[in-house]
C-alpha positions, 0 to 999 in steps of 0.5 A: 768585885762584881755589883751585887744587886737585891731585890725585895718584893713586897705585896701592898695592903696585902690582906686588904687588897686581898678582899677588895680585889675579890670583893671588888664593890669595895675597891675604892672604900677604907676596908679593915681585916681582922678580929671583930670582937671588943678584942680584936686586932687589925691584921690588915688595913687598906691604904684608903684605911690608912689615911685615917691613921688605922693601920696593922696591930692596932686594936680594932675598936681604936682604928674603927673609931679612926675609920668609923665609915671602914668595912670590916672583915674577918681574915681568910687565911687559906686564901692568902696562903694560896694567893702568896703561893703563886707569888712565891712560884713567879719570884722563884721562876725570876732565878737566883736565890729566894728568900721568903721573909713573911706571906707577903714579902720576900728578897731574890738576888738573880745571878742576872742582875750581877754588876748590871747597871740601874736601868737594867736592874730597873727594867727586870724589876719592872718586869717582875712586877707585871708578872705578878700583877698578871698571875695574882691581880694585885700590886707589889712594890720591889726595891733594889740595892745593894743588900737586903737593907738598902732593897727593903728600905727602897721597896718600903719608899716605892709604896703603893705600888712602885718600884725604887732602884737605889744604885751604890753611888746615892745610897748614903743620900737616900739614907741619911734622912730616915729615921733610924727606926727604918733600920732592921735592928731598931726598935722603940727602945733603941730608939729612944737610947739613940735620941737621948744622945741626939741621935734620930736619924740614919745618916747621924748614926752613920757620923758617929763613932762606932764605940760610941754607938756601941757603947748606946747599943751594946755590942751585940748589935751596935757594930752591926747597925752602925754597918747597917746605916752606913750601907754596909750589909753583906747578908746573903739572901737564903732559903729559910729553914724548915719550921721550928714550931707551929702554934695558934692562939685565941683572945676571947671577947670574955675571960673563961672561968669554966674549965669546961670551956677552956678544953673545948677552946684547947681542942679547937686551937690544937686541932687548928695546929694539928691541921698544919702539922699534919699538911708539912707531913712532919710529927711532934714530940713536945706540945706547950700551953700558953694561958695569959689570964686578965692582968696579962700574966702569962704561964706557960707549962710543955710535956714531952713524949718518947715518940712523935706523934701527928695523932690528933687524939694525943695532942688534944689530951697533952694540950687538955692536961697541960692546961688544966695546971697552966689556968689559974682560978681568975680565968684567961683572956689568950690561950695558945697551943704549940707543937715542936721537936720535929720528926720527919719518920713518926710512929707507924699510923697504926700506934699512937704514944700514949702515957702509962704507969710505965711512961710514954708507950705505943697503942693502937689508935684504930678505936672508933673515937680517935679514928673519927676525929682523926678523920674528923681533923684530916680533912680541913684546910690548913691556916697561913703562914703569917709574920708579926707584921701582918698578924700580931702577937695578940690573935683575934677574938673571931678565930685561931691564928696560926704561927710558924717559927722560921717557917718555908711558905708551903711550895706548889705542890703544898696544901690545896692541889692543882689549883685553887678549887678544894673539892675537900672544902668545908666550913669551919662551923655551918652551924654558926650564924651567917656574919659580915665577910662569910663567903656564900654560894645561891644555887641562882646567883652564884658566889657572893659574900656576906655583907649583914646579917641579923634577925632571921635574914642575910644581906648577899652581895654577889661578886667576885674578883672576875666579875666586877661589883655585883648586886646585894640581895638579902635571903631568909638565914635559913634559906635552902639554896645558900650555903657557905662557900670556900674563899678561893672561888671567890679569887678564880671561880671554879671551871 
């Protein structure tokens, strides 16, 4: 049988090399990306962060008090989505089968690399990553072996920026000394089971007796690491399927009480979702509301319609009336909206399912009100696609995180067009105050970012990934010739 090479690639730091690559006075400095309120989560840190023990997934207020001297950041998910587009477009233009894992990773098997030796594995890889370094401007670690466990374990021992080619006959002996938490399968749970019976590291699993492993682990997943730790792993390397569920959530900074607010915070996350949906093209008959209340109770209540629908006006009143019986009388600290039961031919645009005392029927949805937020919604940038790694469960209180369930990272022809200008760019919300990591534009100086702002004025620092650490000027707030810039000029300015 032939040798079976596979490759994972896996972009490093990816959000926070993100905003030092673009903002590149902080190129060398701790930087921390995600939520900035009292509840806030990191999304991502720098590895220059990570040496203090600040790291993904942690509450915010923990890793700053790690890293109290970190900048912090909140996520620009339109621009990583298209910055992980162009890395997923070179992996594809590398042959073989591609298989997305998350907006930052991802494992390939070229029909190339088929029983070739570790020096030629080792030279495409290394190819492989000056390609993307040269399209996108950041580094990407690759590791290679004989299935997706082995080049996911190499490319994890390659970091930062490296390459590992694990070749079949040193794979037991690059494996044995991990911890077993390096395997797929195991977390702080089977963790624990294992080291009761003293096992804690790969290779003592690999030594031990498959039923008796199986008997710690059960059956459905015992036999399986126990292959796993041994090397073996015949998975194929395939295209992810097509998206199962699109939902987005908010942690507040403070629980709401008000049902009033807790509409307005419904509308805004289901128009969030409602962008994406409308982007993948696709319709959805089943929309779920999420409430998880102070003491992290949480209720979920879903409503299903006879047609699909992509209508915002719809999704917005299931969204409101499934919340008004999923929120209890203490408030809610985490609301989440999700849409599922795919369609890929919904109703005509000219009707709409709509609920009446004869159930789910059609309307025409041509009234001003549902036309105007229809358009309202339509021409808004759509959010990433993330994985668990890079976003937790838990959102950031400083907007609305958006999630796919086994989703397809949106091919070239996706989203914002030819290239990374979007002439339909517009801000989130122009009326809010200017805040730490808002991108700008001054008729003189160009684009820039925000680096303070308070008491009437605004701290600019203008620069961007093309040109180099630039000067910091400050402006009333309220200055005419600034305004709120879209993040991909920031990555390749326009022209």
């Amino acid at each position: 049988m032939t040798a079976r090479w596979v490759l994972h690639l896996d972009m490093d730091a990816f959000f926070a090399s993100v905003e030092q690559l673009t903002r590149p006075t902080l190129a060398d400095r701790p930087v921390l990306v995600g939520g900035l309120g009292p509840r806030g989560v990191v999304a991502g840190a720098s590895y220059q962060a990570r040496v203090f023990g600040a790291r993904s997934a942690m509450p915010m207020g923990q890793a700053r008090r790690r890293c109290p001297h970190a900048t912090v950041l909140p996520p620009r998910f339109a621009l990583y989505q298209a910055i992980s587009r162009e890395v997923m477009d070179e992996l594809a233009a590398a042959g073989g089968v591609l298989e997305p894992v998350s907006v930052d990773e991802a494992f390939l098997e070229p029909p190339d690399l088929a029983g070739a030796s570790a020096e030629v594995v080792s030279a495409f890889a290394t190819d492989l990553r000056r390609r993307v370094r040269e399209r996108v401007g950041l580094p990407a670690s690759v590791g290679a072996g004989s299935g997706k466990q082995i080049a996911k374990i190499a490319s994890e021992l390659a970091k930062p920026d490296g390459l590992r080619v694990v070749a079949a006959d040193e794979q037991d002996g690059v494996l044995a000394p991990l911890p077993v938490r390096s395997l797929w399968g195991i977390g702080p749970v089977s963790e624990e089971a294992l080291r009761k019976v003293g096992i804690t590291t790969i290779g003592q699993l690999a030594a031990t007796d498959t039923r008796e492993v199986v008997g710690v682990l059960g059956s459905a997943v015992g036999g399986e690491l126990h292959r796993l730790s041994r090397g073996i792993d015949e998975r194929a390397v395939a295209p992810r399927g097509a998206a199962k569920q699109i939902s987005a959530e908010t942690t507040f900074d403070t629980d709401l009480t008000a049902m009033s607010a807790v509409h307005e915070a419904v509308e805004k996350i289901t128009a969030a979702v409602h962008r994406r949906l409308v982007a993948d093209g696709r319709a959805a008959r089943t929309v779920t509301v999420k409430a998880r209340t102070a003491d992290f109770t949480t209720l979920t209540r879903s409503e299903t319609t006879a047609f699909a629908t992509r209508e915002l006006p719809t999704l917005s009143a299931m969204a409101r009336r499934l919340a008004g019986t999923a929120v209890g009388e203490g408030g809610v600290r985490l609301l989440g909206v999700s849409v599922s039961g795919f369609s890929e031919d919904p109703p005509l645009a000219l009707f709409d399912a709509v609920p009446s005392d004869e159930g789910w029927t059609t309307r025409p949805i041509s009234s001003p009100d549902a036309a105007a937020l229809a358009a309202a919604s339509g021409a808004a940038d759509s959010e990433v696609t993330a994985s668990p790694a890079d976003i937790p469960s838990t959102a950031d209180a400083d907007g609305v995180t958006i999630t796919e369930d086994a989703a397809t990272p949106a091919g070239p022809d996706a989203g914002i067009g030819a290239g990374p200008t979007r002439p339909d760019f517009r801000a989130d919300d122009p009326d809010r105050p200017w805040r730490a990591g808002d991108d700008a534009v001054h008729t003189e100086h160009g684009h820039g970012w925000v680096q303070g702002s308070g008491h009437g004025r605004v701290t600019v620092r203008f620069e961007t990934a093309v040109t180099g650490p630039g000067p910091a000027r400050t402006f009333d707030a309220a200055d005419p010739a600034m305004a709120r810039a879209d993040p991909l000029l920031s990555w390749r300015p326009a022209g």
